[in-house]
C-alpha positions, 0 to 999 in steps of 0.5 A: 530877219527880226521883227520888233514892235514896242508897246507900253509907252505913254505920259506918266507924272514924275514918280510913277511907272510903266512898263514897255514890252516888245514882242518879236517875230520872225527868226527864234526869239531865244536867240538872241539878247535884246537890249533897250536904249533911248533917245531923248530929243537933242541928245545921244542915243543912250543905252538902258539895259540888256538881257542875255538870251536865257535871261540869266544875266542883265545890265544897266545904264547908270540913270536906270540902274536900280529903277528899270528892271529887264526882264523876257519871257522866250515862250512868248517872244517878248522882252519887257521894261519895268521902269519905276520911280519915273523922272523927268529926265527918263523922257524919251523914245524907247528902242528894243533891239536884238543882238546876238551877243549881250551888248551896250552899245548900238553896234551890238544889235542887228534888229530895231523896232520903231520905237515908243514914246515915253514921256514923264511930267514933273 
């Protein structure tokens, strides 16, 4: 069993930046990929990025590509989203998830935390 619990999330103008980080107990942190998804109100849940486990290798959603770094630390059990260049549209609620494979889709994960609001004025 794997715990996840995010943090980070908040209201930021149009623009600016936050960065979410999930920290997990439990079972060996390394493991496992971690992936983050979204989703906003009314839609789909929307894949964000993933990370391998030793973290050399990471993939994004197409909104996010080029704003959103994925990035984890295994010593202290905890992956981190650095979203940039904040729009409207990236308001939502945030999900980190592990899976055992590095994955896109929400099938992929074993493990969810309870999500982190993240809400972007314009």
């Amino acid at each position: 069993q794997v715990q996840l619990v995010e943090s980070g999330g908040g209201l930021v103008q149009a623009g600016g930046r936050l960065r979410l980080s999930c920290a997990a107990s439990g079972r060996t942190f390394s493991a496992y990929a971690m992936g983050w998804f979204r989703q906003a109100p009314g839609k789909e849940h929307e894949f964000v990025a993933v990370i391998s486990r030793g973290g050399r290798e990471s993939y994004y959603g197409d909104s996010v590509k080029g704003r959103f770094t994925i990035s984890r630390d295994n010593a202290k059990n905890t992956v981190y989203l650095q979203m940039n260049s904040l729009q409207p549209e990236d308001t939502a609620v945030y999900y980190c998830a592990a899976g055992q494979y590095v994955s896109v889709i929400n099938d992929g994960y074993n493990y969810w935390g309870q999500g982190t609001q993240v809400t972007v004025s314009s």
